[in-house]
C-alpha positions as CSV (number, residue, x, y, z in Angstrom):
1,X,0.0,0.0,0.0
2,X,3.0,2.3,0.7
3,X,4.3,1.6,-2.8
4,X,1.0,2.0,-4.5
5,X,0.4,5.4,-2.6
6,X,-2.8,4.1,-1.5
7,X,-5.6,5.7,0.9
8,X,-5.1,3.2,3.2
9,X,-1.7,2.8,4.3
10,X,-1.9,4.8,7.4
11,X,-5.1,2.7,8.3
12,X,-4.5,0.2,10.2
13,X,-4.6,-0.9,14.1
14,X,-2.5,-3.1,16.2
15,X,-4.1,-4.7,19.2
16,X,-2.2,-6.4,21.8
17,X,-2.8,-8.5,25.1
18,X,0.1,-8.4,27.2
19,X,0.9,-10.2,30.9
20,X,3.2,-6.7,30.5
21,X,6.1,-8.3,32.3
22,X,8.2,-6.5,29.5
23,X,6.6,-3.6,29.2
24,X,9.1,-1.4,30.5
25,X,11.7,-2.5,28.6
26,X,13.5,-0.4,26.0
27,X,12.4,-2.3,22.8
28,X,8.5,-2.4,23.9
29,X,8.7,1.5,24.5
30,X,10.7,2.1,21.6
31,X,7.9,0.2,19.7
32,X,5.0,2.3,21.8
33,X,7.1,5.2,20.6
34,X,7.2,4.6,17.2
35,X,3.7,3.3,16.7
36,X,1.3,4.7,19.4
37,X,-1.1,5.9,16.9
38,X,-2.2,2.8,15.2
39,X,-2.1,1.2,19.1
40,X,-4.3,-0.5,21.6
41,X,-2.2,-2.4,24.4
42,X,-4.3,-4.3,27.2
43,X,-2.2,-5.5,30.3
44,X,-4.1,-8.5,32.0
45,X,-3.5,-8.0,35.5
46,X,-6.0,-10.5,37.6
47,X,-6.8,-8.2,40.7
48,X,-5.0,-8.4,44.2
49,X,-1.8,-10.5,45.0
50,X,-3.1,-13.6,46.0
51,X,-6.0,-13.9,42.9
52,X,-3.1,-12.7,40.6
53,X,-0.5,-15.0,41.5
54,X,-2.6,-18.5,41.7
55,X,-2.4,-19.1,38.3
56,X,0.6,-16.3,36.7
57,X,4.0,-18.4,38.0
58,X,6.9,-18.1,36.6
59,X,8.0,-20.7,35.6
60,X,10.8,-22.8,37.0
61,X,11.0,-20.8,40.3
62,X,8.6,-22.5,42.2
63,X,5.3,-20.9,43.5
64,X,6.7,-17.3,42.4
65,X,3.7,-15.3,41.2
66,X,4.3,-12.5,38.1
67,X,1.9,-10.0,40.1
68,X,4.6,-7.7,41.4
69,X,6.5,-7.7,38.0
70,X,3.6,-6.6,36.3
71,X,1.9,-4.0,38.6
72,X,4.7,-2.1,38.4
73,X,4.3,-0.9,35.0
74,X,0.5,0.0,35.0
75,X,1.2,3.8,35.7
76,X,3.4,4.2,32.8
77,X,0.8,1.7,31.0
78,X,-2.1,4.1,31.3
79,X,0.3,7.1,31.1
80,X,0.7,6.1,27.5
81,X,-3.2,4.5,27.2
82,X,-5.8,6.0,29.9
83,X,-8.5,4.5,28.7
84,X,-7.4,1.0,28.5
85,X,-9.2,-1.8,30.5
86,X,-7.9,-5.5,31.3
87,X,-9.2,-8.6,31.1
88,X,-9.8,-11.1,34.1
89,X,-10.6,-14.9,34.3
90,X,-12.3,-16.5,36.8
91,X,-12.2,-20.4,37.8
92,X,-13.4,-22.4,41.0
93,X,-10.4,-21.4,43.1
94,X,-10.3,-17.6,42.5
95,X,-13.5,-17.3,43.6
96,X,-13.1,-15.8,47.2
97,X,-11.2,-13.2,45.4
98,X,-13.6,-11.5,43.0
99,X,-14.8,-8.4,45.0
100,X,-11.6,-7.6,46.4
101,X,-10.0,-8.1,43.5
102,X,-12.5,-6.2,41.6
103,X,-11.8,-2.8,43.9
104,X,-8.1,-3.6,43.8
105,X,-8.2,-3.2,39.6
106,X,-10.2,0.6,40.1
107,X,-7.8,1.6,42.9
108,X,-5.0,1.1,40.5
109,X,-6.4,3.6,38.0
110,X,-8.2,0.4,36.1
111,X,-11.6,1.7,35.0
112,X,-12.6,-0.7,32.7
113,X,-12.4,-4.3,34.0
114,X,-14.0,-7.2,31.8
115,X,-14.2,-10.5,33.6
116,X,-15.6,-14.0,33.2
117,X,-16.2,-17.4,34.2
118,X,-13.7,-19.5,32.5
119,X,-15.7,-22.3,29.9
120,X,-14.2,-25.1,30.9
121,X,-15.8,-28.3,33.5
122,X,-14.1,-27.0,36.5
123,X,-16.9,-25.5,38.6
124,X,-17.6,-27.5,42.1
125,X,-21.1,-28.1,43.9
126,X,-21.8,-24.5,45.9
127,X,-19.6,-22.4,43.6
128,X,-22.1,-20.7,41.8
129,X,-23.5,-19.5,45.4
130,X,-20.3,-18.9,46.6
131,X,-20.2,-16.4,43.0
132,X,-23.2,-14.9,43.8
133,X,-22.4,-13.9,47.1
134,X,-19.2,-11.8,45.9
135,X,-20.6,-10.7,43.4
136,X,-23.3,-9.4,45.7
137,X,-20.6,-8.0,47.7
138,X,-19.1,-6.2,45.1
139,X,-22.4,-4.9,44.1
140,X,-22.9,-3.3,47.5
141,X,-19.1,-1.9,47.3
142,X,-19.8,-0.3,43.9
143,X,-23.1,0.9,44.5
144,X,-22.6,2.5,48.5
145,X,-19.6,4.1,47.0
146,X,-20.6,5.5,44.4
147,X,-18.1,3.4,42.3
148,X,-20.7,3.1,39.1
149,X,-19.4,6.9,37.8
150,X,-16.3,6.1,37.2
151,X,-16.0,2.1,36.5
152,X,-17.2,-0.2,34.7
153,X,-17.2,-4.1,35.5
154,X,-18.8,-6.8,32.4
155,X,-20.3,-8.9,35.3
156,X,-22.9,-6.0,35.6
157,X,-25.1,-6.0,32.5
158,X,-28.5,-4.9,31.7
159,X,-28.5,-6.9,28.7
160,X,-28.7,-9.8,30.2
161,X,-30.8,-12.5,32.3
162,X,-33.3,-12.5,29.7
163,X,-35.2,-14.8,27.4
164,X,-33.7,-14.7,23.9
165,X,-35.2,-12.6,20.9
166,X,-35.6,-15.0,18.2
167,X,-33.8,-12.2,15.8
168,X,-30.4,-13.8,18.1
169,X,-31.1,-17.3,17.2
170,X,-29.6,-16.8,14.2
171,X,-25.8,-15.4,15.4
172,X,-22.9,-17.4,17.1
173,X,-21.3,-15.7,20.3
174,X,-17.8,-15.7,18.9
175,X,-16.3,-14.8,15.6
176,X,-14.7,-18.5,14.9
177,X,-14.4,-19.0,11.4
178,X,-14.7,-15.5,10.7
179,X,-11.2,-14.3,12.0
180,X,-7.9,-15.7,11.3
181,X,-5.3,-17.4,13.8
182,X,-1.8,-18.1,12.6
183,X,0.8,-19.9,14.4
184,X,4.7,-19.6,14.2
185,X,4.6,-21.9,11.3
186,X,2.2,-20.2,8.8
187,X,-0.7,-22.7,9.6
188,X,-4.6,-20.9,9.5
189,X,-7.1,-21.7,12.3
190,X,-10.5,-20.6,13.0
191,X,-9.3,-19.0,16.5
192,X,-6.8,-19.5,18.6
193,X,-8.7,-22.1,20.8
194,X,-8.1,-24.7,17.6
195,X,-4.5,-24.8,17.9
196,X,-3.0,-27.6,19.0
197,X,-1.8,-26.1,22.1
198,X,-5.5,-24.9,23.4
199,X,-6.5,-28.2,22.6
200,X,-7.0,-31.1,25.5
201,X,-7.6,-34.2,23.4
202,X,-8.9,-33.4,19.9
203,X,-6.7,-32.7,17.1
204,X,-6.2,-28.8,15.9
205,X,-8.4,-28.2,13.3
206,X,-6.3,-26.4,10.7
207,X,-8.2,-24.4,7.7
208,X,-5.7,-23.7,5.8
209,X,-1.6,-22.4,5.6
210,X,0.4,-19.4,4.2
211,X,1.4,-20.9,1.0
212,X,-2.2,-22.9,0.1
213,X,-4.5,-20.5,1.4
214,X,-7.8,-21.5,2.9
215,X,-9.6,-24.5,2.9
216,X,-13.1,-23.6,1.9
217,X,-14.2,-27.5,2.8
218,X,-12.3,-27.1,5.8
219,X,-13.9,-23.7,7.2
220,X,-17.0,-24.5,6.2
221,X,-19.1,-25.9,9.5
222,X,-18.2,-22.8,10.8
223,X,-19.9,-20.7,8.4
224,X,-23.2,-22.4,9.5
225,X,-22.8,-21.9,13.0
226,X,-25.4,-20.2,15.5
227,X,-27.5,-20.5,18.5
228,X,-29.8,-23.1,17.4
229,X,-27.5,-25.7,15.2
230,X,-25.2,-26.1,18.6
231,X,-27.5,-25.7,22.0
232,X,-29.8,-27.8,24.0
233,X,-33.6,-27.1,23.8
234,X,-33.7,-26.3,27.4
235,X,-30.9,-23.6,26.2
236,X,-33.0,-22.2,23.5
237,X,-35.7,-22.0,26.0
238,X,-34.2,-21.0,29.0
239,X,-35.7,-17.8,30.5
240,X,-32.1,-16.1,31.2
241,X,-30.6,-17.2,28.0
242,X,-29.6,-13.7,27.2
243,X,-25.9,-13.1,27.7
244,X,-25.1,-16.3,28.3
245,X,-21.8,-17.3,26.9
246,X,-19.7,-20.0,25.4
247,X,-16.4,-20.5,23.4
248,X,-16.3,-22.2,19.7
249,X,-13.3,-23.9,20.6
250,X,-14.1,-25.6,24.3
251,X,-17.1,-26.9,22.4
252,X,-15.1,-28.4,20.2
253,X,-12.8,-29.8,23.2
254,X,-15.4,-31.4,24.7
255,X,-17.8,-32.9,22.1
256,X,-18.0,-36.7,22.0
257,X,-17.3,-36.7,18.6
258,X,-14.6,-33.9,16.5
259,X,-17.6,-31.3,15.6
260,X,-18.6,-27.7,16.5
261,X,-22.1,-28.7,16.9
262,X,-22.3,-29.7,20.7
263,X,-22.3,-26.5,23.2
264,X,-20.8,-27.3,26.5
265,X,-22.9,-25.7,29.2
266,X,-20.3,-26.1,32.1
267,X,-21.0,-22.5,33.2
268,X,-24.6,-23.0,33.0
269,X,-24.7,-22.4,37.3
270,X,-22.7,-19.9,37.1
271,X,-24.9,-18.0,34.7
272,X,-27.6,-18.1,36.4
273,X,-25.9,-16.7,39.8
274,X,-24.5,-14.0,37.2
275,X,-28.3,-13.3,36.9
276,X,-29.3,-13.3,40.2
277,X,-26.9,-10.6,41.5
278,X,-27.0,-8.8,38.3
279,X,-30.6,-8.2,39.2
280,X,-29.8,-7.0,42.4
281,X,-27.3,-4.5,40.7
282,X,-29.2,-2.7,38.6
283,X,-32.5,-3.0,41.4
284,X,-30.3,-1.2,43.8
285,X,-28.5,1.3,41.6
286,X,-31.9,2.6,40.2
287,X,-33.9,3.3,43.7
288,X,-30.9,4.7,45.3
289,X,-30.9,7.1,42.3
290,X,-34.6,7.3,42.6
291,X,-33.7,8.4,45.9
292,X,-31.4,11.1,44.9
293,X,-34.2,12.4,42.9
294,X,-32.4,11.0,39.5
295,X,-34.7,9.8,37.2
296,X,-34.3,6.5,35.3
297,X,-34.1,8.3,32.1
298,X,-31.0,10.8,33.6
299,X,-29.6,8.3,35.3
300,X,-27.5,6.9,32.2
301,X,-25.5,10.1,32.7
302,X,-24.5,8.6,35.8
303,X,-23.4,5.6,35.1
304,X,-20.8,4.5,33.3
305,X,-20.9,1.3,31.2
306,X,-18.5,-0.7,29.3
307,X,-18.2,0.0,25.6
308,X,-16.7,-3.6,25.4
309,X,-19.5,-6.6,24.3
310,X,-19.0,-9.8,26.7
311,X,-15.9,-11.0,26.6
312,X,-14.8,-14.3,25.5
């Protein structure tokens, strides 16, 4: 495009997810430097200490958690990108973690925190009340301190918790299949999450290569892929069906046989506690503006809300 002059040669966006161990080095700021225009940079930093550091070890040195080597470079993170958010996952053990963890992110300077139950089967009998209660907690945390104005956290949605409009029946969650993945070799994929290395016990499913482009045959389940050909009738019908999530690839993971046509609904209780305190979110933020003599029609200019969709 440079050679051919064209319109679009200063178009163009690079967007990164980073543990930011090295973000502070001189090569990564040299790189910021030169390219901070066309630049988004997200630091995944999992809350407090103790959430951070159960599952970001360095490896070979033991228990050694990442979380001091990384908080160190959020200032000059959003110095450089204010508006940036991170990305948190959640699994059985991290669960006694969420709210503080939560508060930890803002009182960094993190206003935008997107968060999640991971997909896979690792949930345990009482964990989705055991998610409901912090997440009730951190309702009451946001809400008493006025938190909502300046921060925004996904687990708080008014979208969701609700039947599904039939016009969504016809749309997947993800974009698998319709985004590329490439590994260090030049091989295609529709995400990430077929790759060989996301994969438990099924074979990657490769779509294509650098030299032999895409196979159409290959690609092609996914280009059929929505709501209906790959969930349960008791998902289709469920009365909080609405923002309820899943990932292309752990479907794939866990079918009985190697197709994308068999949801897994591991996080099925967790949804549904999602709901339940989501519910009381939204319940409580609106009469205590009530309250304050905000109506519900001003009170969007008091809330802030994530400009992010679900995250996956």
């Amino acid at each position: 495009m440079f050679r051919l002059n064209h319109h679009w040669f200063n178009s163009y966006r690079f967007s990164f997810s980073t543990n930011g161990i090295n973000y502070n080095s001189d090569k990564v700021q040299e790189f910021i430097s030169k390219n901070k225009a066309h630049l988004s940079i997200g630091i995944t930093i999992d809350g407090t200490k103790t959430k951070h550091d159960l599952n970001r070890i360095w490896k070979g040195e033991g228990e050694r958690g990442s979380y001091e080597d990384v908080v160190r470079n959020i200032p000059l993170w959003l110095s450089q990108f204010p508006g940036a958010g991170t990305k948190v996952t959640i699994s059985s053990d991290d669960i006694p973690y969420i709210c503080e963890s939560v508060l930890h992110l803002y009182s960094l300077g993190i206003h935008e925190v997107n968060i999640n139950c991971v997909f896979e089967n690792v949930w345990k009998d009482g964990d989705d009340m055991k998610f409901q209660e912090q997440l009730l907690k951190l309702a009451d945390a946001i809400i008493d301190g006025c938190l909502y104005e300046d921060n925004t956290c996904s687990f708080f949605n008014e979208q969701i918790g609700k039947p599904l409009d039939r016009i969504l029946f016809n749309q997947n969650w993800c974009g698998a299949g319709k985004m590329l993945a490439i590994d260090a070799q030049g091989i295609f994929y529709p995400c990430t999450r077929f790759a060989q290395y996301s994969l438990r016990d099924k074979k990657a499913w490769e779509i294509g290569n650098i030299k032999d482009g895409i196979n159409k045959n290959r690609l092609r389940p996914f280009l059929r892929l929505d709501r209906c050909t790959q969930s349960k009738q008791e998902c289709i019908d469920c009365e909080v069906a609405s923002g309820c999530a899943w990932c292309q690839g752990e479907n794939y993971d866990t079918a009985e046989s190697p197709t994308v046509y068999e949801r897994s609904t591991a996080i099925c209780k967790m949804h549904k506690a999602r709901v339940r305190a989501n519910n009381y979110y939204w319940n409580k933020l609106y009469r205590k503006l009530e309250l304050e003599g905000i109506t519900r029609e001003d009170a969007e200019k008091h809330v802030k809300k994530s400009n992010v969709q679900e995250p996956c």
